[in-house]
C-alpha positions in Angstrom: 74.8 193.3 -5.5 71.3 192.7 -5.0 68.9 195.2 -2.7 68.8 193.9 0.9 65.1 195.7 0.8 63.2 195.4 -1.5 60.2 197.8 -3.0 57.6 195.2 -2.5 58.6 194.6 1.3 58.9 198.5 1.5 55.5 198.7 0.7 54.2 196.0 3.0 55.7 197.0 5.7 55.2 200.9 5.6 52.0 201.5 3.2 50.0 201.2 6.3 51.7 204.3 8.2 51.5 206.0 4.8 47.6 205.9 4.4 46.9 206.4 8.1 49.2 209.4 7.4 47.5 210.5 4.7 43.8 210.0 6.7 45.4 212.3 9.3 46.7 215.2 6.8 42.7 215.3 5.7 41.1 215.1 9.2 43.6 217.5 10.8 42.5 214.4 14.1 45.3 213.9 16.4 47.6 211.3 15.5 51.2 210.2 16.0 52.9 206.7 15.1 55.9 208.0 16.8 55.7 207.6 20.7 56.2 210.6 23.6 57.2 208.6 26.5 61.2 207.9 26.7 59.7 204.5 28.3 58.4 203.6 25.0 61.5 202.6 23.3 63.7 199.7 23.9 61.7 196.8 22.5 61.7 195.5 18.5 65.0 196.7 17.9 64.7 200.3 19.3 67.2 201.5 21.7 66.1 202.1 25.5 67.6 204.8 27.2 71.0 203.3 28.4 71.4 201.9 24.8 70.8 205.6 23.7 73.2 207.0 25.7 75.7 204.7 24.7 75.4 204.9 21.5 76.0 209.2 22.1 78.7 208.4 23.8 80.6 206.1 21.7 80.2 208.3 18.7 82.2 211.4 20.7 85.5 212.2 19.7 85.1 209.7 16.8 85.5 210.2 12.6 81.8 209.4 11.2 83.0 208.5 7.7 80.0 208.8 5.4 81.6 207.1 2.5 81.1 210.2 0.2 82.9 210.8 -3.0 85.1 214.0 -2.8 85.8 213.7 1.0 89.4 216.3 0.9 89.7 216.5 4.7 87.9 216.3 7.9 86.0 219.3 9.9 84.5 219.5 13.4 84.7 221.4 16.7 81.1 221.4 17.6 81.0 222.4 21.9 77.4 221.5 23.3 75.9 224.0 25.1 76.3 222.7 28.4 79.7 222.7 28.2 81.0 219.5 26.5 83.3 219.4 23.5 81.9 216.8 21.0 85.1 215.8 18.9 83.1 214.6 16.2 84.9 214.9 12.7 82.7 215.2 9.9 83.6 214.9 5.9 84.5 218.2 4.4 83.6 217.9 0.7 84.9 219.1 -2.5 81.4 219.8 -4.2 82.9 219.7 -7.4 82.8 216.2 -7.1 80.0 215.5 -5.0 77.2 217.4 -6.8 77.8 215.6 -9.8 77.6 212.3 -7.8 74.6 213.1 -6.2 73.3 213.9 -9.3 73.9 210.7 -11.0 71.5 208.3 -8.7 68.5 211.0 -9.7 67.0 209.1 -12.7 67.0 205.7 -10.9 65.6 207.5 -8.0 62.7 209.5 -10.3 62.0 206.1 -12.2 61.2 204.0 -8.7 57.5 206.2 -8.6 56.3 208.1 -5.8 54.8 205.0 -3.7 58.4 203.4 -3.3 60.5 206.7 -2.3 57.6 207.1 0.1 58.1 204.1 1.7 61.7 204.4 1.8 61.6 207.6 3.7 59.4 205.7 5.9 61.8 202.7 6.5 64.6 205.8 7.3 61.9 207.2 10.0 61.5 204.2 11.3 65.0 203.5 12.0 66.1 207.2 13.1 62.9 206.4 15.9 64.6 203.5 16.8 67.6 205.7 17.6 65.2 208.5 19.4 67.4 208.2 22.9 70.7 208.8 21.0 69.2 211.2 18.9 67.9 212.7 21.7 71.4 213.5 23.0 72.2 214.5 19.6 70.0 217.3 19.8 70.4 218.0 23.2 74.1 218.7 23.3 73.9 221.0 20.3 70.9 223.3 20.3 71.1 223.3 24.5 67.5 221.7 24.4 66.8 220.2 28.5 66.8 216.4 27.7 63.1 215.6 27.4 62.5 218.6 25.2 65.2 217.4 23.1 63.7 214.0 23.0 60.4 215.1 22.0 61.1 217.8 19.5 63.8 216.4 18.4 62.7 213.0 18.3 59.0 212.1 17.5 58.0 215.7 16.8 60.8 216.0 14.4 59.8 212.5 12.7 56.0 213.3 13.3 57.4 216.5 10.7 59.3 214.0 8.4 56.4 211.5 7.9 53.9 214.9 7.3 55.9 216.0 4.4 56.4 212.4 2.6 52.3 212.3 3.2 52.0 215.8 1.4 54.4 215.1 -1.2 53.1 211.2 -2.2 49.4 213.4 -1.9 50.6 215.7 -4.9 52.7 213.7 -6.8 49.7 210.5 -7.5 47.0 213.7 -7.5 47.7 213.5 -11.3 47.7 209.7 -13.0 50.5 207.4 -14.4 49.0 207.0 -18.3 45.1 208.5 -19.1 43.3 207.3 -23.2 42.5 210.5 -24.4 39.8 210.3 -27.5 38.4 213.2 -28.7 35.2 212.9 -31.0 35.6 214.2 -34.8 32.1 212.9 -36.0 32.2 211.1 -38.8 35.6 210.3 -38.7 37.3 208.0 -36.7 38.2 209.9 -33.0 41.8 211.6 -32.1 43.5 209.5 -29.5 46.3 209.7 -27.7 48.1 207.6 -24.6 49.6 209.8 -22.6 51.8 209.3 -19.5 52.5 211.6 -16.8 56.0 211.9 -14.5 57.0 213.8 -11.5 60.4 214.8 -12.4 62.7 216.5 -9.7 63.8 219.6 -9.8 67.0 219.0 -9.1 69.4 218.8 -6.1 67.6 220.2 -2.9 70.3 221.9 -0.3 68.9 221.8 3.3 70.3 224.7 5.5 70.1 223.7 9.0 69.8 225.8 12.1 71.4 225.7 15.1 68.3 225.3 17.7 66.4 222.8 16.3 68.3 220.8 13.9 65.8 218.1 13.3 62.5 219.3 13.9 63.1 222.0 10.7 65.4 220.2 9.2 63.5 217.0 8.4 60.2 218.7 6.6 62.3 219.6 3.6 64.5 217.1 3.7 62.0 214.3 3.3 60.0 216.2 1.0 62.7 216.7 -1.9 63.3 213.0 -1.1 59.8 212.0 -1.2 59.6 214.6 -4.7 62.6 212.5 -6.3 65.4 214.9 -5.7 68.6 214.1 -4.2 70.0 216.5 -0.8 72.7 218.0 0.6 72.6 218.5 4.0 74.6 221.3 5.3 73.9 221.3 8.9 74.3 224.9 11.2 78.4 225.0 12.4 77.2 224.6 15.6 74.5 221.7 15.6 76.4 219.4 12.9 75.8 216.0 14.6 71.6 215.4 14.4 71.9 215.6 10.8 74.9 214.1 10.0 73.3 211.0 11.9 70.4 211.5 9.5 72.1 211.1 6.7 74.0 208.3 8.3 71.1 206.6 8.2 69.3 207.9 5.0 72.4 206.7 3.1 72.2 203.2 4.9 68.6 202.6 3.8 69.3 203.6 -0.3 71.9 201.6 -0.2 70.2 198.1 1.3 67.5 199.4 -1.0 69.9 199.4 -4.4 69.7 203.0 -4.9 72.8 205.5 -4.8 73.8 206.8 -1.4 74.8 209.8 -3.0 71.5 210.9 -3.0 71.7 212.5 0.6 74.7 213.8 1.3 76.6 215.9 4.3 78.4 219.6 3.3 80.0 220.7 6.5 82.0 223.4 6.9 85.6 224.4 8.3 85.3 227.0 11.0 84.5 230.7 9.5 84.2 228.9 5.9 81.1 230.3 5.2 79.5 227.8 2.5 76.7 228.6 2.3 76.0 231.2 0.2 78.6 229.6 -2.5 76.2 226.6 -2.2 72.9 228.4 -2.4 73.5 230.2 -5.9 75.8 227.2 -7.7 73.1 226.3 -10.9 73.5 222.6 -9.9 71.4 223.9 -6.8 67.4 224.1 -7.9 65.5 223.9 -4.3 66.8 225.4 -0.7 65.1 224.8 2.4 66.4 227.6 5.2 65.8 228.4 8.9 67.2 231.1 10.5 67.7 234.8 10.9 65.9 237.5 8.5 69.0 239.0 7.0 70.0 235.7 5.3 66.9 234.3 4.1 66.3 238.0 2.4 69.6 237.2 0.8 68.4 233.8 -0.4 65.2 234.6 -1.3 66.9 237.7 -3.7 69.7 235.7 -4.5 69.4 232.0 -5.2 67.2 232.7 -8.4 67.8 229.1 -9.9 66.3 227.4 -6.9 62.9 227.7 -5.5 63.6 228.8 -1.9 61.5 227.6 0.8 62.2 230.1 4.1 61.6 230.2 8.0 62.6 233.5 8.9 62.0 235.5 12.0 58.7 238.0 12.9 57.9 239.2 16.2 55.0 237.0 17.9 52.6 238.9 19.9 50.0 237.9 22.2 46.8 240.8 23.1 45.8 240.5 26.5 42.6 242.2 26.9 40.4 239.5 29.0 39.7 236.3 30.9 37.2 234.3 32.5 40.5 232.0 33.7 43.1 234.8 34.9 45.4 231.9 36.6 45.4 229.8 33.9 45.9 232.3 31.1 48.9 233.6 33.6 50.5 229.9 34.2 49.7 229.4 30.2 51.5 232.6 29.3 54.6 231.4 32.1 55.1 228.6 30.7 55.3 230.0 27.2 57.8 232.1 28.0 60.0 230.1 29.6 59.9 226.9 27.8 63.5 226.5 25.9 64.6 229.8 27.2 62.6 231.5 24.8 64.7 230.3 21.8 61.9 229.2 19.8 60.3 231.0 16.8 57.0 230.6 17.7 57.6 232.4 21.4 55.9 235.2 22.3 57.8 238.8 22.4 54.9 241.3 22.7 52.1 240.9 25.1 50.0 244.2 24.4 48.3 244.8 27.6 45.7 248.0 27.9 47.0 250.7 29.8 43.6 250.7 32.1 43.4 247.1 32.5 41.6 243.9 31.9 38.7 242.0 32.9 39.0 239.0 34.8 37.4 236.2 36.5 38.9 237.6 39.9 37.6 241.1 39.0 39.8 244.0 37.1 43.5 243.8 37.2 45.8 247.2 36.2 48.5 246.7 33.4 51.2 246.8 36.8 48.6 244.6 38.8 48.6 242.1 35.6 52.9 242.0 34.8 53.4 241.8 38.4 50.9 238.6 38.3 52.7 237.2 35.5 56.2 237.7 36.8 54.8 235.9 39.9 53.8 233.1 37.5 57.1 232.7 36.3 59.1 232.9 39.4 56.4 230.7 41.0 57.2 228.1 37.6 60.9 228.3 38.1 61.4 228.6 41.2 62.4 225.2 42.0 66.0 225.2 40.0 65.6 221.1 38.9 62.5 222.1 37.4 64.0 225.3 35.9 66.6 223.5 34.0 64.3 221.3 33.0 62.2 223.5 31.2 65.3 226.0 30.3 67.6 224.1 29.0 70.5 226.3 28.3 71.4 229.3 26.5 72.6 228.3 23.1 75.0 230.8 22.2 76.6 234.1 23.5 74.3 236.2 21.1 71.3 235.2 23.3 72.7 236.2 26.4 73.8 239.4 24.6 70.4 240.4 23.8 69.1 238.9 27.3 71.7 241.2 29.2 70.7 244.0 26.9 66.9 244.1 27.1 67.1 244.9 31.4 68.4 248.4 30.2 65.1 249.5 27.8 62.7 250.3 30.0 61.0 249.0 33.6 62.1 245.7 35.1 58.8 243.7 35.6 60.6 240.5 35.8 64.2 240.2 36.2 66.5 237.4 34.9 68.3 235.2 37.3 71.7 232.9 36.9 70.8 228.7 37.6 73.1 226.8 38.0 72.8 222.9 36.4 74.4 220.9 38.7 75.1 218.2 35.9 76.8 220.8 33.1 78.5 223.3 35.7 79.4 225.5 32.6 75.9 226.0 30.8 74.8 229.0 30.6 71.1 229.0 32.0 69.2 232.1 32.9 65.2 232.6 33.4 63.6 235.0 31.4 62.8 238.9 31.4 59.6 240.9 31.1 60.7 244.7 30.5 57.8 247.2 30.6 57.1 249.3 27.6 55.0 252.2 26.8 53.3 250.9 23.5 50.5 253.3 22.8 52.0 257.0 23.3 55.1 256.4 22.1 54.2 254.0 19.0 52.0 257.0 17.7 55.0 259.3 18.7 57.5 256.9 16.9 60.1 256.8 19.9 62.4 254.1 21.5 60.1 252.2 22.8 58.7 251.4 19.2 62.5 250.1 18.1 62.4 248.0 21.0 58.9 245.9 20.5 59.4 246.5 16.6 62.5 244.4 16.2 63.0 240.4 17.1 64.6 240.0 20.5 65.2 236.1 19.9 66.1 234.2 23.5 64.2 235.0 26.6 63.0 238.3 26.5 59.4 239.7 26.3 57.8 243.0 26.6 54.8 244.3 28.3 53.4 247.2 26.0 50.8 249.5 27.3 47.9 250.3 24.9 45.6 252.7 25.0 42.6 250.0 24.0 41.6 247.0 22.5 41.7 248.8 19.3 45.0 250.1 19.5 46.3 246.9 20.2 44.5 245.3 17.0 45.9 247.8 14.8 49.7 247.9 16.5 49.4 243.7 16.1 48.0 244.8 12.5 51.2 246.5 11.8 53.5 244.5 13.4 52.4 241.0 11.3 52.5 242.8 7.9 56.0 244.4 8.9 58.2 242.4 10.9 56.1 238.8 10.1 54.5 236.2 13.0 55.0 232.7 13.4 52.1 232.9 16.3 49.6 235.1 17.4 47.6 234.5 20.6 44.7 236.5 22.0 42.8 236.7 25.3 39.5 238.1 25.5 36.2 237.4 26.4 34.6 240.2 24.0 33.3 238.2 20.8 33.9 241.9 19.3 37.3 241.8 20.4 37.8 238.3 19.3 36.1 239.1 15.7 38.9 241.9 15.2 42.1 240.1 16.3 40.8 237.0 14.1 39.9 239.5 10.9 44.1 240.7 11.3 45.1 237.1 11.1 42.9 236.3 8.0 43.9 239.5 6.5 47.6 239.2 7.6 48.0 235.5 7.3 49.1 234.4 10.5 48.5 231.6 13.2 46.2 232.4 15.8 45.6 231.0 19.0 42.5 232.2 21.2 42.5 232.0 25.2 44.9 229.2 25.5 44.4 228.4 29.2 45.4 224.6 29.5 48.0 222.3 28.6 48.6 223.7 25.4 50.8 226.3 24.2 50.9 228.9 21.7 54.7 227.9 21.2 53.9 224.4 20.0 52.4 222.8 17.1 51.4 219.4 16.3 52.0 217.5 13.1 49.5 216.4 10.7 46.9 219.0 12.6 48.7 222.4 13.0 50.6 224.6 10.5 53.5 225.9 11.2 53.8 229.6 10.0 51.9 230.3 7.3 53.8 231.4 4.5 52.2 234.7 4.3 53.6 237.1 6.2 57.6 238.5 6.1 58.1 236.1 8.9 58.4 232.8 6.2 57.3 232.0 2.7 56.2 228.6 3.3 54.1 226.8 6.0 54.7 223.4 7.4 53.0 221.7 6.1 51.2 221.8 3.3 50.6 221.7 -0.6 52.2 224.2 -1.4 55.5 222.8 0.7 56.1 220.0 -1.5 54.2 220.9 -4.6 56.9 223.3 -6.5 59.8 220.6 -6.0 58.7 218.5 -8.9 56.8 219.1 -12.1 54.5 216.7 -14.4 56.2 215.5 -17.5 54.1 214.6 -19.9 54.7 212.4 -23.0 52.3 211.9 -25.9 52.0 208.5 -27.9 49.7 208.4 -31.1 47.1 205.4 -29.7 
């Protein structure tokens, strides 16, 4: 059967969005071809929001045949957050015969050339955007993301993400040319020459781990750049957020097809309840690149295990923000509110440790006393949240019983500054949403002393928990965020002061430690957040992850030149 799309229509249609992609990976400007607004969508074959919703809906307690070889039963039992059981069966596969499928589409898929499985990555962006309301449920009903967050993360941010890695990975794979007429002089005689001709090959088939919080938006940079690379994926989404990228592939399969390639070149893996297939996945040979997001423990395991692939991880660290001054003490307190509570704190770029000097800080309304300034910020919050329509729009819900665990837990290590409280969502009467707590700790004493306090602002507290931690000064605090970067890792660092001294040291640990930073954030931007195409995400050099998205070195490793040699 003949393709429905075709490379040269590809390419008319998407080449555009590639190079003003590419222009915006260069500038670092602001730029986004995916709109914000939910208003946006419903024209040119998008879905509006009712069309969205239906779609959700009519995709519940349904079987989403993929059409994949090896299919030996049916899996499911995803139950949202706020309360809703999906029903959504999924394929359960028998790899044994789907890893040699996906494999055999690979050499048709190296042999189309970087600029055609650019484009057709692009044509699958384009359609999962026209899906973003649908999607947005997706998301929404499995991470426990409130709706618009789950629209915009999980929708154009997540694409935004998608489109950044096919940019990298087209930039590195034509940084090298096709065929170069290499003649080398030999005097008298007649020259050496040589045609030569130079190939991205694959590595091999990429798995994608997913995680359960935000399925898309760190699921999407790998997956698009092994497809973008030439390799074929296996998706194996987190147990409990299955349906955002089984939709994806869905969809990515759709477009290879129409496009004559094999479908089998994305493919689903999920699991049985307590199967646990990971790990079996991770270290099979056929296996040569793994994209992960999740806790420590298991990307440690991949990282020491899975020695045939390269592994590309997203790990936790402990995010810490020093607090030393302000010329804009209301803003830096709303800023620091609304970081805190956005998500419920269930994002890895959130911050856990504000390191707060035991005297004080400086402000533009005159000196405030470590009590004076967690008092302030717990005020902040309340004052944020206080209004519970706006709380569950910005909380969302917890996403799983671990989190309220550790939420529960973190009132009994030391001083209450800001206490939790129970919302109700009048909408999903059985989510779980709680506001989040700021627990006093003594950070200078009893870090030098090595006592409890230490074990408590040392370790990841993932969900809604932060910590105040005394410090005895400025430089105690730049040497206690010194130590906890190269130990635990950070995925953000943000700093207030008005001292350019200050400001020199806390930037010095993030150049020697290799993380984020983000100074006196005061506005409408957050240190949680990161925007494609302009912002890196992690940085790949601390224990928090070994990769950074995005950039070179992202997409780079997932191919390698071939080079072949003709006598001119």
């Amino acid at each position: 059967m003949a393709a429905e799309l075709t490379a040269p229509e590809l390419i008319a249609k998407h080449r555009p969005t590639l190079d003003q992609a590419l222009e915006a990976i260069r500038t670092r400007a602001y730029w986004s071809p995916h709109p914000e607004h939910p208003k946006a969508y419903g024209e040119n074959g998008s879905l509006d929001a009712a069309a969205g919703k239906a779609a959700f809906d009519a995709v519940l307690n349904t079987r989403l045949d993929l059409g994949q070889p090896g299919t030996d039963g049916w899996t499911g039992g995803e139950v949202s957050p706020y309360g809703i059981a999906l029903g959504v069966e999924y394929p359960h596969a028998d790899v044994d015969v789907l890893l040699p499928a996906m494999k055999a589409g690979q050499r048709a898929w190296r042999d189309a050339g970087a600029e055609t499985r650019a484009v057709l990555c692009l044509e699958i962006l384009k359609r999962i955007s026209d899906r973003t309301h649908e999607f947005a449920h997706a998301v929404m009903h499995t991470s426990g993301q409130a709706f618009m967050m789950a629209f915009q993360a999980g929708g154009p941010h997540a694409q935004d993400r998608g489109l950044e890695a096919v940019a990298y990975a087209y930039a590195e794979q034509v940084r090298t040319p096709e065929t170069a007429e290499w003649a080398k002089p030999q005097g008298k005689r007649d020259p050496l020459t040589l045609t030569k001709q130079f190939t991205p090959a694959p590595r091999g088939i990429a798995l994608l781990i997913g995680c359960n919080t935000f399925p898309t938006w760190n699921g999407y940079p790998g997956l698009f750049a092994s497809l973008a690379t030439g390799n074929a994926v296996l998706v194996k989404p987190h147990p409990r957020a299955v349906l955002p990228l089984a939709l994806t592939v869905q969809v990515a399969r759709q477009v290879l097809t129409e496009a004559g390639f094999d479908p089998n070149l994305v493919a689903l893996a999920a699991e049985r309840p307590g199967e646990g297939i990971a790990k079996p996945l991770a270290t099979r040979p056929e296996i040569r690149i793994i994209d992960y997001t999740g806790s420590t423990a298991f990307g440690d395991w991949l990282e020491a295990n899975a020695r045939q692939a390269q592994v590309y991880t997203e790990k936790a660290g402990v995010n810490t923000v020093l607090v030393h001054s302000t010329d804009d003490y209301k803003g830096m307190l709303s800023n620091l509110a609304f970081s805190l509570s956005l998500y419920s704190g269930q994002m890895c770029t959130t911050p856990q440790n504000l390191l707060i000097p035991r005297d004080g800080i400086r402000t533009d309304q005159g000196s405030k006393t470590f009590d004076e300034v967690t008092a302030d910020l717990a005020r902040a919050v309340d004052g944020l949240l206080g209004d519970d329509a706006r709380a569950n729009a910005l909380l969302g819900a917890i996403v799983n019983p671990d989190v309220k665990a550790r939420l529960e837990a973190a009132a009994g290590l030391g001083e209450v500054a800001l206490a939790s409280r129970e919302i109700t969502n009048p909408d999903f009467p059985d989510a779980v949403v709680r506001t989040p707590v700021v627990v006093k700790l003594d950070g200078a004493r009893k870090y030098w002393e090595g006592a409890d306090d230490q074990a408590a602002y040392m370790s990841e507290c993932f969900g809604p928990v932060s910590f105040a931690v005394a410090v005895d000064s400025a430089a105690d605090a730049v040497e206690l965020l010194r130590r906890t970067v190269r130990e635990k890792g950070a995925m953000t660092v943000g700093a207030y002061t008005t001292d350019p001294e200050t400001e020199r040291a806390v930037e010095e640990v993030c150049l020697e430690e290799a993380a984020q930073l983000s100074l006196n954030l005061t506005g409408g931007v957050y240190v949680n957040q990161t925007a494609a195409f302009s912002d890196f995400h992690g940085s790949g050099g601390n224990p928090a992850a070994n990769a950074a998205l995005c950039d070179g070195a992202f997409v780079a490793n997932r191919f390698r030149v071939v080079e072949v040699r003709r006598e001119a």
